[in-house]
Structures are given as structure tokens and as C-alpha cells.
C-alpha positions as CSV (number, residue, x, y, z in Angstrom):
1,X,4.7,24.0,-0.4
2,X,5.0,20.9,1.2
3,X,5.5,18.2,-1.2
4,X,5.4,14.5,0.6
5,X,2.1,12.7,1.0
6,X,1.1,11.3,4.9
7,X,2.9,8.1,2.9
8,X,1.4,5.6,5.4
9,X,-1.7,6.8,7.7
10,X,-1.4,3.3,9.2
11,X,2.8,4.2,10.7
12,X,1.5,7.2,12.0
13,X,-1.5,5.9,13.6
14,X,0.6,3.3,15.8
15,X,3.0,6.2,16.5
16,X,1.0,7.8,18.5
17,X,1.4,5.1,21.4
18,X,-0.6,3.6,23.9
19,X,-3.8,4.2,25.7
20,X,-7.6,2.9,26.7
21,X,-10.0,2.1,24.2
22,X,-13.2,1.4,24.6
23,X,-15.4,-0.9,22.1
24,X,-18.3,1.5,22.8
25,X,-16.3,4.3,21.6
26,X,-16.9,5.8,18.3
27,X,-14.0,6.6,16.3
28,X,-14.9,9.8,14.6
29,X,-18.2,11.2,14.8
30,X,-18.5,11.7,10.9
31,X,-21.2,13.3,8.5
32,X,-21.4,13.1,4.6
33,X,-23.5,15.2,2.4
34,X,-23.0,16.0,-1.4
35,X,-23.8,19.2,-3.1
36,X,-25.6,19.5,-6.4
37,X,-22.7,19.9,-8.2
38,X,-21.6,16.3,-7.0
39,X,-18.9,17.7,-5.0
40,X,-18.4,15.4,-1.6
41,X,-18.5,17.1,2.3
42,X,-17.4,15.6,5.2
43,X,-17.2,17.2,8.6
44,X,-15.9,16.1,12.0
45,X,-17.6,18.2,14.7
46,X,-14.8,18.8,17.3
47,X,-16.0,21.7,20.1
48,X,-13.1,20.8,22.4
49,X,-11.2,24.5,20.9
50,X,-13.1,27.4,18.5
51,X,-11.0,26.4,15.5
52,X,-11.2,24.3,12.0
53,X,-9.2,22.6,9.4
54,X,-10.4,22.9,6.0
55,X,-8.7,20.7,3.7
56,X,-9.5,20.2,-0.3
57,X,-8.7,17.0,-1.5
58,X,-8.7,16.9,-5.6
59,X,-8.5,13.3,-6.9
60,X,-5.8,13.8,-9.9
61,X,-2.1,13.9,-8.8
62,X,1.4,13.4,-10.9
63,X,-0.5,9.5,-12.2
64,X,-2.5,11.5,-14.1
65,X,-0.2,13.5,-16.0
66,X,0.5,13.1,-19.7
67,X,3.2,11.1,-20.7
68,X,6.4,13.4,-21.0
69,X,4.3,16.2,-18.7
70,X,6.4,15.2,-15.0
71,X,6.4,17.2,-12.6
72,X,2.9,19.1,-13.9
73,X,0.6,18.2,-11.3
74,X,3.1,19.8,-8.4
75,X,3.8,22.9,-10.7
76,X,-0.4,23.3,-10.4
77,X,0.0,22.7,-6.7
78,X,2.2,25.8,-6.5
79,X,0.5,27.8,-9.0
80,X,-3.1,27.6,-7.0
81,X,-1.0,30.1,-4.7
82,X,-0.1,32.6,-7.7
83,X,-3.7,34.7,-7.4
84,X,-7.2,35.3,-9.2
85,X,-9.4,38.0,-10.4
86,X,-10.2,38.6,-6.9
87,X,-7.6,37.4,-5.1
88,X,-4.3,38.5,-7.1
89,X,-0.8,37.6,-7.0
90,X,-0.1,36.1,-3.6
91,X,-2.3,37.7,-1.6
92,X,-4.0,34.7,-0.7
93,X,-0.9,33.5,1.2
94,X,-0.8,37.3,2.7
95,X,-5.2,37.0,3.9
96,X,-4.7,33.6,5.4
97,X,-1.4,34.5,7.5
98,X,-3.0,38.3,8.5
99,X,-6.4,36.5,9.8
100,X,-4.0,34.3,11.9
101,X,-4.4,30.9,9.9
102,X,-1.6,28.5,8.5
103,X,-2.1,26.8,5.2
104,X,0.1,24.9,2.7
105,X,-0.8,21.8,0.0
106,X,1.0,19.1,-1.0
107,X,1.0,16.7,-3.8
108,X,1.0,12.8,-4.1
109,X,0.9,10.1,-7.0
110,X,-2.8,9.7,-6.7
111,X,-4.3,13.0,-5.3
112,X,-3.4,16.9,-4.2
113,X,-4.7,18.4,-1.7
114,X,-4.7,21.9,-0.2
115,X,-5.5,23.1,3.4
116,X,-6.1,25.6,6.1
117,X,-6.2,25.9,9.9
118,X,-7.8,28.8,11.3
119,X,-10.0,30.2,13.9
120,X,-13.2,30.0,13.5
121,X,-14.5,33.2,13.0
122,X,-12.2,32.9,9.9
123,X,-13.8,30.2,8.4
124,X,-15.7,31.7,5.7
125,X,-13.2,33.7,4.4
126,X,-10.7,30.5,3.8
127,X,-13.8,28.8,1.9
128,X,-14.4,31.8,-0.1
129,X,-10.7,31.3,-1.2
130,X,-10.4,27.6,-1.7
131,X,-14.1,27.9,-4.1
132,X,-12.8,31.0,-5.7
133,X,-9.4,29.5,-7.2
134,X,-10.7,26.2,-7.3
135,X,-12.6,28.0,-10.8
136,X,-11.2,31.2,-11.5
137,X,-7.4,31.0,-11.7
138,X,-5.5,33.1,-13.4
139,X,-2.2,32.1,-14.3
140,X,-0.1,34.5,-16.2
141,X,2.9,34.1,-17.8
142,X,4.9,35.9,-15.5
143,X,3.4,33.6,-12.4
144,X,3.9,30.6,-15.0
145,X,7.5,31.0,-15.0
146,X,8.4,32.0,-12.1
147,X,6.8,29.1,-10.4
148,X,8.5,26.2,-13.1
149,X,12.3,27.9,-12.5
150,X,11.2,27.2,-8.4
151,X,10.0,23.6,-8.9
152,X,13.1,23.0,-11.0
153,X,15.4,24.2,-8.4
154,X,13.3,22.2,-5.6
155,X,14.0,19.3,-7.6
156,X,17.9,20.0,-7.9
157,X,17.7,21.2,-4.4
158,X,15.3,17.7,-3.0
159,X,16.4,15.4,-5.2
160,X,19.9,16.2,-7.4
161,X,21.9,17.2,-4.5
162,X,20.2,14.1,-2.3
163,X,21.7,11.0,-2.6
164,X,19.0,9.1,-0.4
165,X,16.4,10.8,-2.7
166,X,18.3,9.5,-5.6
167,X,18.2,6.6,-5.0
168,X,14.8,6.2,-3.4
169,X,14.1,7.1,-7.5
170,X,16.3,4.2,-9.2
171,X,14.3,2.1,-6.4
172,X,10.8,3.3,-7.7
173,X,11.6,3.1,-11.6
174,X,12.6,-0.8,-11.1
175,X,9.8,-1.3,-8.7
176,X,7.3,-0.1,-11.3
177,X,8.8,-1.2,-14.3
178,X,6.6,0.7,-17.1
179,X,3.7,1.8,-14.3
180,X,3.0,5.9,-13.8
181,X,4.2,5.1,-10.5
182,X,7.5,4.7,-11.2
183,X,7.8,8.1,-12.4
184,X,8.7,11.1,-9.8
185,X,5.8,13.5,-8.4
186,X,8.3,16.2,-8.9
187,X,8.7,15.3,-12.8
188,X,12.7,15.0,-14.6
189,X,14.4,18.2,-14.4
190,X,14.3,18.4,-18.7
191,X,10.1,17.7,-18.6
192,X,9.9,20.3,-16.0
193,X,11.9,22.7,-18.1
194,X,9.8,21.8,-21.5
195,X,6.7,22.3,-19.2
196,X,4.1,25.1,-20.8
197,X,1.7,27.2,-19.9
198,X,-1.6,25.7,-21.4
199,X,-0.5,22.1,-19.9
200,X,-1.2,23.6,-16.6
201,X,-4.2,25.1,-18.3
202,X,-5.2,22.2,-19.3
203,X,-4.6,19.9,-16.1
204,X,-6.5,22.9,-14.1
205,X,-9.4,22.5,-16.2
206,X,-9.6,18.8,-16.7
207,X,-9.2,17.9,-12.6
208,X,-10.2,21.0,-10.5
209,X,-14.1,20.9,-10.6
210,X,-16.5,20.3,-7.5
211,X,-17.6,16.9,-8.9
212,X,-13.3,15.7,-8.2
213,X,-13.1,17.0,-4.9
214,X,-13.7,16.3,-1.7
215,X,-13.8,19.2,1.1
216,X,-13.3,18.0,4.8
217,X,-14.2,20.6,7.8
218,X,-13.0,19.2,10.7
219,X,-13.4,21.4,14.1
220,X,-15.7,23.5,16.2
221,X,-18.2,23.1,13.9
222,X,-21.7,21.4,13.1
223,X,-23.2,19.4,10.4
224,X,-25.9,22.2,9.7
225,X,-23.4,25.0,9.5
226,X,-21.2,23.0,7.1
227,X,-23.5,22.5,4.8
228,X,-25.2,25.9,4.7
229,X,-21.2,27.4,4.3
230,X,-20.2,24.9,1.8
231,X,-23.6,25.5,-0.6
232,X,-22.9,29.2,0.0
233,X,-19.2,29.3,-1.4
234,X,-19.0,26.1,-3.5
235,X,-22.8,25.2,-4.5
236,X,-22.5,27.3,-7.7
237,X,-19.5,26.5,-8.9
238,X,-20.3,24.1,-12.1
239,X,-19.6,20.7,-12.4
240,X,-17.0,19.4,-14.9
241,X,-18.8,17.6,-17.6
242,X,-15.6,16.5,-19.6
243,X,-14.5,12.5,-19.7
244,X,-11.3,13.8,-18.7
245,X,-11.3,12.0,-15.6
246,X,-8.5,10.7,-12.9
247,X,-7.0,7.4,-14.8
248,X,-7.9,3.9,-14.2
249,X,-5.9,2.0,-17.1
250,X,-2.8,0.7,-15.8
251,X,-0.4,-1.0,-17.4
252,X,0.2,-4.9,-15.9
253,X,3.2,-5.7,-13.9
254,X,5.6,-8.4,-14.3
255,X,4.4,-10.3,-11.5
256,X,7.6,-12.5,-11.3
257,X,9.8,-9.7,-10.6
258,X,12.3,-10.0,-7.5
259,X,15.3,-7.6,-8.2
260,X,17.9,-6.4,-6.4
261,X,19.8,-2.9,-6.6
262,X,22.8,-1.9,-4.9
263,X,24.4,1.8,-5.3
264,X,27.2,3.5,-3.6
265,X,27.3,7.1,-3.4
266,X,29.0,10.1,-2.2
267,X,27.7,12.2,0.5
268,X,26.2,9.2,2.0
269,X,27.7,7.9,5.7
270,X,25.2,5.2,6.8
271,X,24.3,2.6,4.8
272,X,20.8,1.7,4.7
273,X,18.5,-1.3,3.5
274,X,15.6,-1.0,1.8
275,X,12.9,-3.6,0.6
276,X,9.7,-2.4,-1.4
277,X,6.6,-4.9,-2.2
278,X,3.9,-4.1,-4.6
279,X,0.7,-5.1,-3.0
280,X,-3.0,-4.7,-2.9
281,X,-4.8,-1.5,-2.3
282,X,-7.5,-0.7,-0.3
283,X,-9.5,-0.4,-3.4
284,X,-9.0,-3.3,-4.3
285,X,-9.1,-6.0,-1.3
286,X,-10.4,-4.2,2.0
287,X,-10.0,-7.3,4.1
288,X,-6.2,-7.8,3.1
289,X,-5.7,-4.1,3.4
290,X,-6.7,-4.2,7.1
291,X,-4.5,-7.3,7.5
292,X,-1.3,-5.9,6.0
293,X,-1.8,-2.5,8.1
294,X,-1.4,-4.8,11.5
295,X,0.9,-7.1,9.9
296,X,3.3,-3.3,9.5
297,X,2.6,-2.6,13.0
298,X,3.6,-6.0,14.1
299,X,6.6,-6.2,12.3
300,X,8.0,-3.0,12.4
301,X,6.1,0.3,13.5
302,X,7.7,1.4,16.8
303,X,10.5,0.4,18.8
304,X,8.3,-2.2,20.4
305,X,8.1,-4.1,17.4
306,X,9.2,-7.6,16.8
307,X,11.9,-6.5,13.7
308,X,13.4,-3.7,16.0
309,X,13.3,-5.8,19.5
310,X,15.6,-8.4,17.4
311,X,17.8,-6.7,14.8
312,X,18.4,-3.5,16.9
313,X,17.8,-5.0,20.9
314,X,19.0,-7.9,20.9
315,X,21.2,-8.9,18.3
316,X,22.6,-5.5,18.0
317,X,23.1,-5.7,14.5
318,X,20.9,-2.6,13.5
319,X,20.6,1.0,14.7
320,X,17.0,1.4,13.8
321,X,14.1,-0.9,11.7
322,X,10.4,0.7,9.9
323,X,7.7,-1.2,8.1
324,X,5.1,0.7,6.4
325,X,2.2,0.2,4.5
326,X,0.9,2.7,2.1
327,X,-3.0,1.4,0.8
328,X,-3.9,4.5,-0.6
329,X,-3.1,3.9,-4.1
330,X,-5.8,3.9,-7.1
331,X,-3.9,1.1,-8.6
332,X,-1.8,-0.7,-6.2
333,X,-0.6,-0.2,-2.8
334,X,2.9,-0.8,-1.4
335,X,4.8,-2.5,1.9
336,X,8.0,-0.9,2.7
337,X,11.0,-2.5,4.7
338,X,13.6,-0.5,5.8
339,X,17.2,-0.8,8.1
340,X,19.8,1.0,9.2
341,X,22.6,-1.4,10.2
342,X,25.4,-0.8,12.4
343,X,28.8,-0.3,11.1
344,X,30.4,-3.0,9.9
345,X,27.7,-5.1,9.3
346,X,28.3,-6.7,5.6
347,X,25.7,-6.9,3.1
348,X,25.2,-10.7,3.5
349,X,25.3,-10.7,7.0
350,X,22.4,-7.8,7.2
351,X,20.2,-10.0,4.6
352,X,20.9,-13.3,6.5
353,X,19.7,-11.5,10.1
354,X,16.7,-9.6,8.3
355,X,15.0,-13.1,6.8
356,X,15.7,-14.9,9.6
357,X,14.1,-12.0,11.9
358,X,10.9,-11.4,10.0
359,X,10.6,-15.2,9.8
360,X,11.1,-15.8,13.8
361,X,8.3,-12.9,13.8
362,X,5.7,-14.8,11.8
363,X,6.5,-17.8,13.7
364,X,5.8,-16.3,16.9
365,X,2.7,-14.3,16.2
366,X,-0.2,-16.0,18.2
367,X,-3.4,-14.4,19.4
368,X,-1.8,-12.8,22.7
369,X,0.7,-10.8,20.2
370,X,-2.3,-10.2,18.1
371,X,-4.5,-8.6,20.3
372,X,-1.6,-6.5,21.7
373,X,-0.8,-5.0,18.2
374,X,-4.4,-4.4,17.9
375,X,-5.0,-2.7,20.9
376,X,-2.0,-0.1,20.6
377,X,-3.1,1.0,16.8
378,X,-6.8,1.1,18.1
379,X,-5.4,3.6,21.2
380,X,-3.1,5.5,18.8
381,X,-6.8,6.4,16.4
382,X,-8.0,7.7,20.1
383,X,-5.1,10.6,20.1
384,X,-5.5,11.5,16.4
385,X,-8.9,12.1,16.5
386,X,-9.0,14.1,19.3
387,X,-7.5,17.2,16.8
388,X,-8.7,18.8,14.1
389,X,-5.6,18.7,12.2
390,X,-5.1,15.1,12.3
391,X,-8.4,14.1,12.4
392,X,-8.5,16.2,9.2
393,X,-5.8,14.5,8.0
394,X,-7.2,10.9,8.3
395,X,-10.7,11.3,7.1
396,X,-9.2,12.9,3.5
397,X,-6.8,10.7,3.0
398,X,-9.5,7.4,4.0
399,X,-12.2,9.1,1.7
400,X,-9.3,9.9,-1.1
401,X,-8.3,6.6,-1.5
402,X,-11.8,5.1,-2.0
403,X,-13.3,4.1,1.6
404,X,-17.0,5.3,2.1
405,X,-18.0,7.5,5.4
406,X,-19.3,4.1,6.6
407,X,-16.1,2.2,6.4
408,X,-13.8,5.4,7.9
409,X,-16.4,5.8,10.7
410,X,-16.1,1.9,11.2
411,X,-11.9,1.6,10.7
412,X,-11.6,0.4,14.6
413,X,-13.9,-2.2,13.6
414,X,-12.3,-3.5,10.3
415,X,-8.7,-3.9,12.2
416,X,-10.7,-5.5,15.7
417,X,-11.5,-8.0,12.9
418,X,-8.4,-9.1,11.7
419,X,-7.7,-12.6,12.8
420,X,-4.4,-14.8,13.1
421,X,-5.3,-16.6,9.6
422,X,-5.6,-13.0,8.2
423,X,-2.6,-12.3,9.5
424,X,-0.7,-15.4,8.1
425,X,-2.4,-15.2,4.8
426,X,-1.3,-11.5,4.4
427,X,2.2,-12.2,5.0
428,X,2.2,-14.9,2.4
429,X,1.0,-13.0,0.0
430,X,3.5,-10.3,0.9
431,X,7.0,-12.4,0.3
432,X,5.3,-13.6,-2.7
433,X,5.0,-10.2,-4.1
434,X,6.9,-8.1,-6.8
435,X,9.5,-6.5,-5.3
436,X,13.1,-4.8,-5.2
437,X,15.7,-4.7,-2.9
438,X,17.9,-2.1,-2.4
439,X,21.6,-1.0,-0.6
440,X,22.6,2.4,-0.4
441,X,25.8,2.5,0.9
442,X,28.6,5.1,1.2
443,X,31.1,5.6,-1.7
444,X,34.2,4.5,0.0
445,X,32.3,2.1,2.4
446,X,35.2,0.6,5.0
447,X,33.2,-2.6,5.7
């Protein structure tokens, strides 16, 4: 199963490219209803082609996990694949790829979610699937085991024998000092190991329920047919009425916290720079959320942005520069800085040109680059929501990490609104921030 979260919707919205937009236009034509059993539907009516992308979003992910229990929430992700009464061993993989459909799930820090894309006549059955194991799973002990010896060899496989992975890790535990986040969605390889049965019993029961879900149908369907499907395969399944819900204490950060990590490893041949910033969420400030999202597509979303025009155009000092800006987290939210310098380039050198580009950036930001930025993000939301899949794919992830159907269906809107001050203000706050700065760079480096 695919494991890595759409880590920044905004970086993928602005890659997309350019296009027109009109002001008239509405961004995604977007209805919400909610079943008795307080389970959340959204559908995005799309007649253009007679197919549809279900996706389940569940709103518990590897944050949520008890403390010595990593890796649990991914092992559930692959274990929902493993059968029920109805459905055994892995025939749902075998119905969903017979009928023609593609499916798969993935798993984040805040959230998993699970999804299909099929034809439409086909639809039915994949919702009859998703409400049957979202209650009647049936993990054995056989499945059980079989599925923790493959998550621990993904994790030798992903992150043991990967020594960018590796040290994206060392970045995240001093980023997060004592937060959840700083531990890996695929758990250590001794928790997996010590991993039992009843936890993912346990996690099953306490997070999969109607009520900590939301189901997105996004295609060649209507609002009146959605709802009539999802009462008849989800209606009846029963609300969970535990206070085992997805976790809101968080432990406070050392808000002083600059560090700086350098590592040298084998297998590596490039070295690469890497600067990650706790900020705000979504959740928390909308208005700065927006901000930071153009301020990433300013500075470094595209090869027509201002970091890669100057560190990779015209000073030739990189081969390639990314900003991105992930908002979805429940607790905080992260801006991500990220180079690839040419060859010898030393570490002060690359430092030096990297502050002194992102500050000739701010400096010349004015309304005319403003608009510009705005403009190509606006006409890269045109092209996404113009498939299923992708439209799909935005929609969960907005309503996931906390916006309402009113705030998704009025995203153009919220980043037309950004101003110049916002802007500046947002990139204040950002230097300001926690943060760590990292060198990976090869073990016998010749620089």
C-alpha cells in the first residue's frame, strides 16, 4: 500500500501550471450531507467520463497511536486488505481489480485513508466493501503476522537501507523534540516487532466507526444518488460511542529552538540541504495558512520561482530548489526548504547564497509579483478539479484537516485574499519559527 501522504496539496496545486481563471468560476461544485450515524459525505458531481473515486478518509493516523505502539496505525492500513466474513482473505483486492477498478490506502501522522477508482456501474459494489470492513474485520492470527513481518521489512526496505530516509528521521525527532510527530508513521523496527494482535484490535475499534470518517464520491455522479447509496451501505453501521477519540493534547514545544544537523553517509552522491519550520495549521489560523501557501509558491514551487530563478538560473550555485507547505496537521503545520547544490559548493557558501536569496525574494515581492503567484495557483485548482481522482484527492484532504464544505468550495477566494502585508507578516513569522537545519552529504564528500 502506498504509504506517503499528498504532503503538501498546496506544491501540487501550483504544479499543475498555468491557465485562465475566471472569478465567476466556481471551484468545485460541492455537496455535504451527514448520515444518522454522524458519518460526513461529500460528493463532487463530475459527468465529463462514467466513472468515480470513492475515497474513506478515517481521522486517527500513527499521532494517535499509544506510546511504544509505532508503526500500528500502518500495520491497520494493511490489515483492512486481509478479508471479512464476507469478503475473506484478499479477495477484496481480487473483486476490485476483476470489476476493472484500482484501489490502494495510505497512511499519514494525522489521518488514513483508503480509496477506489472505478466505473460506475461498479460503484456499489466498492461501497459495499469499504462499509463492510469498515465494521466487520476479521483479523486472524495468521493475517496478523503475516502483515507485521511485511511492514517490518518495508521499513528495512524504505527506511534502513535509505539513507535520505534516514536522515529525513534524525531531521523529524529534533524538529519535534518530545511531540508524536516526531515519531515515524512506519513505527521503529523493535515496536513493530513487539506489535500484537489485540492492539490492532483495539486501534480498529477505537477509530474506524462512521461517526470518524468522512466518505468522498467524486465523479459521474449526483447528490441524490450519493446519498441514497451511502444510507444504503453505511447508514446502519453504528456509531462509536467510546471517548476514545483522535488526540488533541499535545505536548508544548520549545519555541526557542533553532538547531542545526549535519550527517554524512554512505550510499549518498548529492548532497542536499534541508530546512524545516514548525508553523501554524490550518486549524489553527486560516488567514496565515492561506498566506504561507502563496508565500511557498512564491518562493519556491516551480522552476519559475524566485529561490530557483536565483540559486539554480542565475547564480548557478544549485541544481534544483522546493518550498512546501504542509497545513494539514491537527496540531501544527510545517514549511519545508529544500536544495540541491551543485558540486563543490561548500556548506557555508550554500547557507550564505540561500539567506541572501530568500531575503532578495521578500524584498522584491510587490503587488505585480503577487498577483502573478496568485493567478498561476488559482489556474493550477482549474486542472485538478477537472478529475475525479484529484478532485477526490483535494476535497478529503481540505475536509480531513478541519476546513468546512464552505471554506473548500470558497479556497480560490481565501488565496485571491491574501494581500502584500499578509504576505510579509507570514514570512516573519516564518524565520522566527522553531526549526532545524539539515546537510546530508556523501561519506567521503570531495568538496
Amino acid at each position: 500500500m502506498r504509504k506517503n501522504f499528498w504532503r503538501c496539496l498546496a506544491a501540487a496545486i501550483v504544479a499543475y501550471g498555468t491557465g485562465c481563471w475566471s472569478a465567476e468560476a466556481k471551484l468545485f461544485d460541492v455537496t455535504e450531507f451527514y448520515l444518522d450515524n454522524g458519518m460526513q459525505v461529500i460528493v463532487i458531481p463530475n459527468s465529463k467520463a462514467p466513472i468515480v473515486k470513492q475515497m474513506v478518509w478515517y481521522k486517527a493516523g500513527s499521532v494517535d497511536e499509544p506510546l511504544g505502539k509505532g508503526g500500528l496505525a500502518h500495520l491497520l492500513e494493511h490489515l483492512m486488505f486481509r478479508g471479512t466474513e464476507k469478503v475473506p482473505g484478499s479477495e477484496f483486492n481480487d473483486i476490485v481489480t476483476n470489476n476493472g477498478g484500482v484501489m490502494n490506502a495510505f497512511t499519514s501522522q494525522d489521518f488514513t485513508a483508503y480509496h477506489e477508482f472505478v466505473d460506475v456501474s461498479r460503484l456499489e459494489l466498492v461501497m459495499f466493501l469499504e462499509a463492510d470492513r469498515m465494521k466487520n474485520l476479521n483479523i486472524t492470527p495468521e493475517a496478523f503476522e503475516k502483515e507485521r513481518d511485511i511492514v517490518y521489512q518495508e521499513r528495512k526496505q524504505v527506511v534502513e537501507n535509505n539513507p535520505t530516509a534516514y536522515f529525513g528521521e534524525a531531521m523529524r525527532r529534533t524538529l519535534w523534540q518530545e511531540h508524536p510527530y516526531s515519531r515515524p508513521v512506519t513505527g521503529m523496527p523493535d515496536e513493530i516487532l513487539n506489535l500484537k494482535l489485540e492492539d490492532a484490535v483495539d486501534f480498529y475499534q477505537d477509530y474506524y466507526a462512521p461517526n470518524n470518517a468522512v466518505l468522498v464520491l467524486s465523479g459521474d455522479i449526483t447528490p441524490v444518488q450519493a446519498e441514497t447509496l451511502a444510507k444504503k451501505y453505511f447508514g446502519d453501521l453504528e456509531a462509536d460511542q467510546s471517548e476514545s477519540k483522535p488526540r488533541t493534547d499535545w505536548p508544548k514545544l520549545d519555541k526557542t529552538s533553532s538547531t542545526k544537523l549535519e550527517m554524512k553517509l554512505p550510499q549518498v552522491n548529492v548532497k542536499r540541504f534541508v530546512k524545516s519550520f514548525i508553523v501554524a495549521p490550518y486549524a489553527e489560523d486560516k488567514e496565515q495558512a492561506f498566506a504561507m501557501m502563496v508565500l511557498s509558491a512564491y518562493l519556491g514551487e516551480g522552476e519559475t520561482s524566485k529561490l530557483y530563478r536565483k540559486l539554480v538560473e542565475d547564480d548557478e550555485i544549485a541544481l534544483s530548489v522546493s518550498t512546501a507547505y504542509d497545513f494539514s496537521g491537527r496540531s501544527y503545520g510545517t514549511f519545508v526548504l529544500e536544495v540541491m547544490p551543485k558540486e563543490g559548493v561548500s556548506n557555508a557558501e550554500l547557507e550564505e547564497a540561500i539567506n541572501e536569496a530568500i531575503k532578495e525574494a521578500l524584498d522584491d515581492l510587490d503587488l505585480r509579483e503577487l498577483q502573478k503567484i496568485k493567478r498561476k495557483m488559482l489556474a493550477g485548482l482549474q486542472y485538478l478539479k477537472d478529475n475525479p481522482s484529484d478532485a477526490a484527492n483535494i476535497v478529503g484532504a481540505l475536509a480531513a484537516s478541519g476546513l468546512s464544505v464552505e471554506e473548500i468550495v470558497n479556497y480560490d477566494k481565501s488565496v485571491e485574499a491574501v494581500s502584500l502585508r499578509d504576505i510579509k507578516q507570514a514570512a516573519q513569522v516564518l524565520l522566527a519559527s522553531i526549526n532545524v537545519q539539515g546537510i546530508l552529504s556523501p561519506m567521503k564528500e570531495g568538496r
